[in-house]
C-alpha positions as CSV (number, residue, x, y, z in Angstrom):
1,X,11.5,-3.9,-7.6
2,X,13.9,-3.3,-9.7
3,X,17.2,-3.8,-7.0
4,X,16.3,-0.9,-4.9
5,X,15.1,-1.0,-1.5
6,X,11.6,1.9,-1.0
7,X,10.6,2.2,2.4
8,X,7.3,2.7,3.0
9,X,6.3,6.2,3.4
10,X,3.8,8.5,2.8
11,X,3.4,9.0,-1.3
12,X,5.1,5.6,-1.9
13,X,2.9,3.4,-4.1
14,X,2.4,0.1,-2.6
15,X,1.2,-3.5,-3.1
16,X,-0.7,-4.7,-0.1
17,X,-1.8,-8.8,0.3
18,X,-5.5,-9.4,1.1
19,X,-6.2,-13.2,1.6
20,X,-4.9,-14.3,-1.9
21,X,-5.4,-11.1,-3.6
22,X,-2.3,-8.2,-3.9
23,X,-4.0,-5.2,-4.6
24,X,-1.8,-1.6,-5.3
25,X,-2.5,1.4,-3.2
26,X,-0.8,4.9,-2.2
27,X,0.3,5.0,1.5
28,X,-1.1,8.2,3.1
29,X,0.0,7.9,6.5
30,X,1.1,5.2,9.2
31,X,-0.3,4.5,12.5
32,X,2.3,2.4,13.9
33,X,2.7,-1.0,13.0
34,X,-0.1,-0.4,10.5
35,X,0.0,1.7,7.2
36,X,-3.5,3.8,5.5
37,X,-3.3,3.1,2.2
38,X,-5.9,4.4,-0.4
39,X,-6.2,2.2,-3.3
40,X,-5.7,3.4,-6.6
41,X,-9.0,1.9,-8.6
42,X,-11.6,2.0,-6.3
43,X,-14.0,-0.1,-9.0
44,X,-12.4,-2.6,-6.8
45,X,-13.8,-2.1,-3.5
46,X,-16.2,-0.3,-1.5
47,X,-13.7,1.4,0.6
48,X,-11.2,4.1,-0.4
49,X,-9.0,3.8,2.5
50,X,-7.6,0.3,3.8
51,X,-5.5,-0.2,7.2
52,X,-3.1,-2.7,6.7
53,X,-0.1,-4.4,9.0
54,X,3.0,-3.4,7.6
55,X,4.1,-7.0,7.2
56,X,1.1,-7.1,4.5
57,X,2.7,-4.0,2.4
58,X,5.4,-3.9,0.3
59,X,6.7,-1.1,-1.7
60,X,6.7,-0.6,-5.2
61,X,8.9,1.3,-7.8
62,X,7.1,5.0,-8.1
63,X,6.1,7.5,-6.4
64,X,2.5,9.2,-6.4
């Protein structure tokens, strides 16, 4: 980021950790401690929408 602090919210463009992998995503809603976010090449995986922990998310410069 480029010295700005993003929270995560809806329409924020995000990079979420899997395992070892970051993969970037658009955060469509939150559920608590956990954040929907629909990934933005789905060549990637099978699944459009991913549930993640917030401590797994963190936002990126952009909005979608």
């Amino acid at each position: 980021m480029s010295g700005t602090t993003h929270k995560v919210e809806p329409g924020v463009k995000v990079a979420v950790r899997r395992g070892v992998l970051e993969r970037v995503g658009v955060v469509m809603r939150i559920e608590g401690d956990y954040v929907v976010v629909r990934w933005t090449n789905t060549e990637w995986s099978d699944q459009l929408e991913f549930l993640a922990h917030r401590d797994d998310v963190t936002p990126l410069d952009g909005w979608v």
